[in-house]
Structures are given as C-alpha cells and as structure tokens.
C-alpha positions as CSV (number, residue, x, y, z in Angstrom):
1,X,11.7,-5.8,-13.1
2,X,9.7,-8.9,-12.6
3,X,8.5,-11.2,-15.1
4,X,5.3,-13.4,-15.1
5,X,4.7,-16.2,-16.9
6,X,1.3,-18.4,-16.8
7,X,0.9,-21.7,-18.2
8,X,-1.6,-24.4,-17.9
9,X,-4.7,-22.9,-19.8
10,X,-5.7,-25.1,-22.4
11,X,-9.0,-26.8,-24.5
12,X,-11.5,-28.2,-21.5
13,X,-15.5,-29.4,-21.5
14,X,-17.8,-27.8,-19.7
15,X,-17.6,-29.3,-16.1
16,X,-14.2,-29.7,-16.5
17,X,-10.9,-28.3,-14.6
18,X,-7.7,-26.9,-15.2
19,X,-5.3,-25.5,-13.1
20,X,-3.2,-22.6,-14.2
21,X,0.1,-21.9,-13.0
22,X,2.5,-18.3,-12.6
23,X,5.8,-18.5,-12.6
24,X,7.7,-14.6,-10.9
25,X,10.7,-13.9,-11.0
26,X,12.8,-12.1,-8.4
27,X,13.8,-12.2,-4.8
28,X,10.6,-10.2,-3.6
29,X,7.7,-12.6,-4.7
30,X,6.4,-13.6,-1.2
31,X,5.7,-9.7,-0.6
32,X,3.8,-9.2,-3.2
33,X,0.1,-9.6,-3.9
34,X,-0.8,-11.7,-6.7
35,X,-4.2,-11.4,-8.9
36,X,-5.7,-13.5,-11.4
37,X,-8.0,-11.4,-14.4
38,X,-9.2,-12.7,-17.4
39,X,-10.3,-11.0,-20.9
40,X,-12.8,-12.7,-23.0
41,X,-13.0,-11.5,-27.3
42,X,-15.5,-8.3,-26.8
43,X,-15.3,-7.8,-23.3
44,X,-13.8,-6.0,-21.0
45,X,-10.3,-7.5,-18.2
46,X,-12.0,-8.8,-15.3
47,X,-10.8,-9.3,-11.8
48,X,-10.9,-13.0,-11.1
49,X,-9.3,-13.7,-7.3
50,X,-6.2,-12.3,-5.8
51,X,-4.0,-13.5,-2.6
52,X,-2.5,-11.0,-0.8
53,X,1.1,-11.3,0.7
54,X,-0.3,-12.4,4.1
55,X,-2.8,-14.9,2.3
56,X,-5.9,-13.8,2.8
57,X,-7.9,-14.7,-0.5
58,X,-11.1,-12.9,-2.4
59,X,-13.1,-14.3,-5.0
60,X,-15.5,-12.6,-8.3
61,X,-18.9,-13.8,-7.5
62,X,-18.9,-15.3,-10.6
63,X,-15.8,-17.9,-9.8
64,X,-16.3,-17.9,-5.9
65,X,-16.8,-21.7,-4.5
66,X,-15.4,-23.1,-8.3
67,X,-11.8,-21.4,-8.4
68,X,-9.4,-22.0,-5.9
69,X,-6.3,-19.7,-5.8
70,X,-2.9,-20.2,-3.8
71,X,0.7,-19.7,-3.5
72,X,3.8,-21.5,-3.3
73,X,6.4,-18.6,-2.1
74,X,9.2,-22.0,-1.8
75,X,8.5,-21.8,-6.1
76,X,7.7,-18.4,-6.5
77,X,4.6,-19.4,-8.1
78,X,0.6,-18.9,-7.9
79,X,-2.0,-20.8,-8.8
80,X,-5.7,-21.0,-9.9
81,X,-7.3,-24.0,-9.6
82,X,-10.6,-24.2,-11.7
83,X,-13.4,-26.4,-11.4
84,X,-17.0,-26.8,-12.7
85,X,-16.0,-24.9,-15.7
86,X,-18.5,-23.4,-17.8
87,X,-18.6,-22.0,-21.7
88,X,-18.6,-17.9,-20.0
89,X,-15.0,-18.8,-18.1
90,X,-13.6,-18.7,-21.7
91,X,-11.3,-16.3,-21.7
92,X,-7.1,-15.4,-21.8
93,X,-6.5,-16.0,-18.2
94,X,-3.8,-13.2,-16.8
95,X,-1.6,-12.9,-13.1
96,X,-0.4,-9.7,-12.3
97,X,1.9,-8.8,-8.9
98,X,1.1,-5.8,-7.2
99,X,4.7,-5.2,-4.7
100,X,2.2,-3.3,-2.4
101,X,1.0,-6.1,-1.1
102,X,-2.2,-6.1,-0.8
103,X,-3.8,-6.3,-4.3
104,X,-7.3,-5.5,-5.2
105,X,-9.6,-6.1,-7.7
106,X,-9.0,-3.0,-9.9
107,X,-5.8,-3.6,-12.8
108,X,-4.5,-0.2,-12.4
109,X,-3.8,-1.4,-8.6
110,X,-0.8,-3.6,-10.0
111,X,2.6,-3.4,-10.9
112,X,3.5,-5.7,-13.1
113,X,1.2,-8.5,-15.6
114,X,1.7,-11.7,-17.6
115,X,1.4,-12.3,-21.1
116,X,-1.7,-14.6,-20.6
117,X,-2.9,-17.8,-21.2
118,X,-5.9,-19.1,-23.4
119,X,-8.6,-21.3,-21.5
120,X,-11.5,-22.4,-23.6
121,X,-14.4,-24.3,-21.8
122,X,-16.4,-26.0,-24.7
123,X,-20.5,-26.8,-24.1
C-alpha cells in the first residue's frame, strides 16, 4: 500500500504562488505516474497536471503556462508549483499515483490518492 501525503496549500492573494508538495511512500515511487486534481465546494474533482514515470508532463488548460509540476524520485516526492493564482484555483488540492505509469487525466485511472490540501486564493 502506498501513502500520499500533500502539504503546502495554504491562504494566498490573487497573483500569488504556492507550491504544494507530495510525499509517497514505498520503494516503487519513481515508476509510477503522479497526478495532481483539485475539488472545489459544489463542484466536481478536476484533473489538474500529471508526470508520468518517464517525465513527460500535461497540463488542464485552465492551469497550463501558471502551474508547474515535477518530481524528485531522490525524495519520493512531487510537486506543483503555482503561480498567478486566481480566486477559481480555490480548491482542496489532491496527488494520486497510478503504478501503471503513465497516468491520465481521468481519477478512476489511479491507484492510490492523498487526503488533500486546502488552497484558497483570495481577490
């Protein structure tokens, strides 16, 4: 079993950033895929960005050229850097793994998810 655990959200201004971090454990981590998805009050998860186990990195329109995501597989942990924040990025941030590998922008295409972090992006 793996566990996830994401920190850095927190209270930011619009135009702000914030970079959240998540922490795997296990021996397989650099294998895996890694996804970011985000659930606002009301709304429905949304895919955010994922890294596959190669690298290779996709975007949501909605984030693409603002967020930033990466991987450390030294640290066994992912990042999202986020920039130019607005009010509609509010949201509990999660990571999920997928041990496929390749990810995707659908949740039911991975394995196992965090318990989320709260970013809120005042105007």
């Amino acid at each position: 079993q793996v566990q996830l655990v994401e920190s850095g959200g927190g209270l930011v201004q619009a135009g702000g950033s914030l970079r959240l971090s998540c922490a795997a454990s296990g021996r397989a981590f650099s294998t895996y895929a890694m996804g970011w998805f985000r659930q606002a009050p009301g709304r429905e998860r949304e895919f955010v960005a994922l890294i596959n186990w190669r690298g290779p990195t996709y975007y949501a329109d909605s984030v693409k050229g603002r967020f930033t995501i990466s991987r450390d597989n030294a640290k066994n942990t992912m990042y999202l850097q986020m920039n130019s924040l607005k009010p509609d990025d509010t949201a509990v941030y999660y990571c999920a793994a997928d041990r496929g590998g390749i990810g995707g922008t659908a949740g039911g295409e991975y394995d196992y998810w965090g318990q989320g972090t709260q970013v809120t992006v005042s105007s």
